[in-house]
Biopython code that builds the backbone (N, CA, C, O; Angstrom):
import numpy as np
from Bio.PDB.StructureBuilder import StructureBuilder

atoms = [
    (1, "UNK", "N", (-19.708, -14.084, 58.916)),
    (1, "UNK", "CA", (-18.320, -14.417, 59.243)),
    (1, "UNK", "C", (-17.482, -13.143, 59.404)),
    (1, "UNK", "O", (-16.565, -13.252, 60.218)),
    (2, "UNK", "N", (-17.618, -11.896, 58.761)),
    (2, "UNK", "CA", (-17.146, -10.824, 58.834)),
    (2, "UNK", "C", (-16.966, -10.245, 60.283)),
    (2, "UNK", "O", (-15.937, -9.842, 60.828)),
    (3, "UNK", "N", (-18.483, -10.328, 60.840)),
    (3, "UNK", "CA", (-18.984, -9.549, 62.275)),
    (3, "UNK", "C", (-17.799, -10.331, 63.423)),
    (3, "UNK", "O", (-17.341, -9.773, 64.420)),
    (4, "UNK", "N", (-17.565, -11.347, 63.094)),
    (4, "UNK", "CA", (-17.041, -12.099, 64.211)),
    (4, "UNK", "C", (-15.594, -11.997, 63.681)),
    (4, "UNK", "O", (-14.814, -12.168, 64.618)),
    (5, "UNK", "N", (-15.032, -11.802, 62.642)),
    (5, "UNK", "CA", (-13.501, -11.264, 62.271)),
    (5, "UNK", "C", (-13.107, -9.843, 62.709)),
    (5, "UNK", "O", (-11.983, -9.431, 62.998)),
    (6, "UNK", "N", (-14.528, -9.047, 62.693)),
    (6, "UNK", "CA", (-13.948, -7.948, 62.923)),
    (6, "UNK", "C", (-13.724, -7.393, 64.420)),
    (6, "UNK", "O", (-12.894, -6.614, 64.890)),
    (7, "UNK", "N", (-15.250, -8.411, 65.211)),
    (7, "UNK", "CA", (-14.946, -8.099, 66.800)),
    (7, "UNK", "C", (-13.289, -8.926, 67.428)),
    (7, "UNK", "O", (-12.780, -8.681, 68.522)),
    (8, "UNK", "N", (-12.862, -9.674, 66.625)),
    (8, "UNK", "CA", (-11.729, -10.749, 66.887)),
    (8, "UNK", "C", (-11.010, -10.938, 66.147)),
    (8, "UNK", "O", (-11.040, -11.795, 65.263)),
    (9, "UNK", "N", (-10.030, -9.975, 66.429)),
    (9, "UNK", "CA", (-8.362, -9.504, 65.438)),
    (9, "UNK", "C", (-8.315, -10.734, 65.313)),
    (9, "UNK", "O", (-9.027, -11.603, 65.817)),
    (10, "UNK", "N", (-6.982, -10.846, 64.244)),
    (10, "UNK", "CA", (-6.352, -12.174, 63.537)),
    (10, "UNK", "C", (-5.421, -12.762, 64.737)),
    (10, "UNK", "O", (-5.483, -13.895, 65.215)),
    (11, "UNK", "N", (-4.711, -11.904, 65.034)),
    (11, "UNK", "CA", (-3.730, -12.019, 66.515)),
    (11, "UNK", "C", (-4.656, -12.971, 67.619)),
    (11, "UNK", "O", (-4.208, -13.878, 68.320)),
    (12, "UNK", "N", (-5.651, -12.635, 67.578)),
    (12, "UNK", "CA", (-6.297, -13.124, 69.454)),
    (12, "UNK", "C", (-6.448, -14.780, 69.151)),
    (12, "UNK", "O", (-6.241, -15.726, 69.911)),
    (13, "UNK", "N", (-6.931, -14.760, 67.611)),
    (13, "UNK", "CA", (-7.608, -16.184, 67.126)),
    (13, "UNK", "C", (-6.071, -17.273, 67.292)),
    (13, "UNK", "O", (-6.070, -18.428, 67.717)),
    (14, "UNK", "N", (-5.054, -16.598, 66.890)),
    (14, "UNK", "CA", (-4.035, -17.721, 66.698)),
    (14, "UNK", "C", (-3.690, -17.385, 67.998)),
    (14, "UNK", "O", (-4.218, -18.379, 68.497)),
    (15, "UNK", "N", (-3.389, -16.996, 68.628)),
    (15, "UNK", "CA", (-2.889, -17.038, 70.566)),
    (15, "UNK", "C", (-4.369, -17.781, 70.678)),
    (15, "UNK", "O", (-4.628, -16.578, 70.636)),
    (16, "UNK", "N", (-5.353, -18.381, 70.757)),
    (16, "UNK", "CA", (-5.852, -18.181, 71.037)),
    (16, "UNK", "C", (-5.984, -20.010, 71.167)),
    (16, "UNK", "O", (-6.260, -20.788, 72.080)),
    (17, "UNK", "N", (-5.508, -20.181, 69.285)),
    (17, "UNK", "CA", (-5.437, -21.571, 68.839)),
    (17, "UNK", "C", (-3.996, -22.243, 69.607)),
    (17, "UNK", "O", (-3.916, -23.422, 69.953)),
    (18, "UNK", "N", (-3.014, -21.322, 69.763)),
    (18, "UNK", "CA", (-1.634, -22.107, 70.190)),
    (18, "UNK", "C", (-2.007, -22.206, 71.736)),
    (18, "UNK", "O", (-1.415, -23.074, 72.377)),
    (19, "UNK", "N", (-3.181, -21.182, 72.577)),
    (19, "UNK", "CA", (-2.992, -21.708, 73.871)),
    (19, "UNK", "C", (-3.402, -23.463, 74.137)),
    (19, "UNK", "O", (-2.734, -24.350, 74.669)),
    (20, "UNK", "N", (-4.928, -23.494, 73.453)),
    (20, "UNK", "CA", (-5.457, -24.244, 73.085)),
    (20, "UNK", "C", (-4.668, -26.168, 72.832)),
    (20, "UNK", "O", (-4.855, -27.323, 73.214)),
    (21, "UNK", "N", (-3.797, -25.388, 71.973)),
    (21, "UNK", "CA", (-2.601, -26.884, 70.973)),
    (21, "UNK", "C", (-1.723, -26.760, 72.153)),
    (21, "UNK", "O", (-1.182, -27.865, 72.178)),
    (22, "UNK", "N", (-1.229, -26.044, 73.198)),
    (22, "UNK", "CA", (-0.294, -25.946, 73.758)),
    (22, "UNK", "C", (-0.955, -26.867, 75.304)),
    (22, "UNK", "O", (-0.280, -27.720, 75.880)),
    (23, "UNK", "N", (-2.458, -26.428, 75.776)),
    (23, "UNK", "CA", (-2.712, -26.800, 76.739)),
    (23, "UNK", "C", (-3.571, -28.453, 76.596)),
    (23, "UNK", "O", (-3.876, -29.139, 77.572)),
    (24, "UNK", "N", (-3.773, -28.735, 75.489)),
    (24, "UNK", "CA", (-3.751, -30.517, 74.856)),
    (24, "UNK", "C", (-2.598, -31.068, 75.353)),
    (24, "UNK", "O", (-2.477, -31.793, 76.340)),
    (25, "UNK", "N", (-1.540, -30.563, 74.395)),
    (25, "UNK", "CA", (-0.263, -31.176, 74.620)),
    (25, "UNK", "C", (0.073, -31.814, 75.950)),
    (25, "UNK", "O", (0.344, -32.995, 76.164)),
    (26, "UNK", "N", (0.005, -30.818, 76.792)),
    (26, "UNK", "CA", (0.266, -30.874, 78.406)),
    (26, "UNK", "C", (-0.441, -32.007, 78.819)),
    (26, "UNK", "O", (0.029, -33.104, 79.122)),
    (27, "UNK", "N", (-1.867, -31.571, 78.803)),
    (27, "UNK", "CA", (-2.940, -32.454, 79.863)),
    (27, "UNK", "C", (-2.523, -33.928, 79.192)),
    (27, "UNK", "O", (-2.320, -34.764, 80.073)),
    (28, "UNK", "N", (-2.331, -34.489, 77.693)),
    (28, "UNK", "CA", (-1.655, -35.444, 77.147)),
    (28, "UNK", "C", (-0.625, -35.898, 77.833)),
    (28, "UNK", "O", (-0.529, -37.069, 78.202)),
    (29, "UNK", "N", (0.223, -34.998, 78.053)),
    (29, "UNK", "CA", (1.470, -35.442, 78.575)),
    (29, "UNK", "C", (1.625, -35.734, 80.467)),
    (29, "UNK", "O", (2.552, -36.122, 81.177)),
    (30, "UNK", "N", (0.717, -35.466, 80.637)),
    (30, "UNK", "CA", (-0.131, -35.543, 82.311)),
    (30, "UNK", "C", (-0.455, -36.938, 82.427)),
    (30, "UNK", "O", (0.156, -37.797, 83.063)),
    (31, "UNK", "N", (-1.805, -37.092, 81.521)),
    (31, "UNK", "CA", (-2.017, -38.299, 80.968)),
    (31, "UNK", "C", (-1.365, -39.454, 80.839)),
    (31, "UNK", "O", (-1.914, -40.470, 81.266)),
    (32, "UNK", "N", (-0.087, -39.534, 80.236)),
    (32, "UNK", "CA", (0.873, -40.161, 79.558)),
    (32, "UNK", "C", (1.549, -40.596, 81.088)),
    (32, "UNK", "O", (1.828, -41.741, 81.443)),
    (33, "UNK", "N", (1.716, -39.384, 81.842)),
    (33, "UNK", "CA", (2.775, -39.753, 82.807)),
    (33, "UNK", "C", (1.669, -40.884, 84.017)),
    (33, "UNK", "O", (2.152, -41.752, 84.745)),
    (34, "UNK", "N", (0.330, -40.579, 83.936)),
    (34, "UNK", "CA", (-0.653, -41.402, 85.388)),
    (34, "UNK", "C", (-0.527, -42.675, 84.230)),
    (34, "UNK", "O", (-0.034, -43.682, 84.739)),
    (35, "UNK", "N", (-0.835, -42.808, 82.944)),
    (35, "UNK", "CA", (-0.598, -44.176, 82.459)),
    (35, "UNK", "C", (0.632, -45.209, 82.756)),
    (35, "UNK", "O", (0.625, -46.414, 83.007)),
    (36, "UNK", "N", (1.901, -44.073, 82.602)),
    (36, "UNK", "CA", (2.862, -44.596, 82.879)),
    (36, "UNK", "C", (3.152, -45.291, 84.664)),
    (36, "UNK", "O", (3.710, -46.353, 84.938)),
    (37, "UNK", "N", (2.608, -44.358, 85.554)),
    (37, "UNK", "CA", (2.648, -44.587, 87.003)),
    (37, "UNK", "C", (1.939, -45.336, 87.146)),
    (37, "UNK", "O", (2.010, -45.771, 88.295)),
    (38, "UNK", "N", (1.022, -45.909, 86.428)),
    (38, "UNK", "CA", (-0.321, -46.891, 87.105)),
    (38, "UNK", "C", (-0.021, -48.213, 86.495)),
    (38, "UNK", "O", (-0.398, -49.108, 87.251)),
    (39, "UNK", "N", (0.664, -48.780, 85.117)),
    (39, "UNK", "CA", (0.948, -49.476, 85.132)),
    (39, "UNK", "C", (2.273, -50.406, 85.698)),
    (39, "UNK", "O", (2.349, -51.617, 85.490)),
    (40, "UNK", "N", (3.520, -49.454, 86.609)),
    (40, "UNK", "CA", (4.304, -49.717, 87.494)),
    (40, "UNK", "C", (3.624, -50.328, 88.843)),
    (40, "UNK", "O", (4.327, -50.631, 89.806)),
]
sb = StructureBuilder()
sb.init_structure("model")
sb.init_model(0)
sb.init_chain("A")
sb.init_seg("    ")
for serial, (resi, resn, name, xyz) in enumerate(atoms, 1):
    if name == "N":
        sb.init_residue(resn, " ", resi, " ")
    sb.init_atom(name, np.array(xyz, "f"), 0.0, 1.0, " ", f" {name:<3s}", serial, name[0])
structure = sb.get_structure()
């Protein structure tokens, strides 16, 4: 667990996790909107 902390600062992992939580959110909210259009 060390080898892979040390090739991969603390910084890259959490940008890394918020792109991640950030680009869910979206495709969800993409999602949300063809659910919404398809049942109109």
């Amino acid at each position: 667990m060390t080898d892979i902390e040390e090739k991969f600062p603390r910084s890259l992992w959490i940008r890394l996790i918020i792109y991640i939580a950030v680009g869910h959110v979206f495709a969800g909210f993409l999602w949300l909107l063809f659910e919404v259009g398809a049942k109109r």
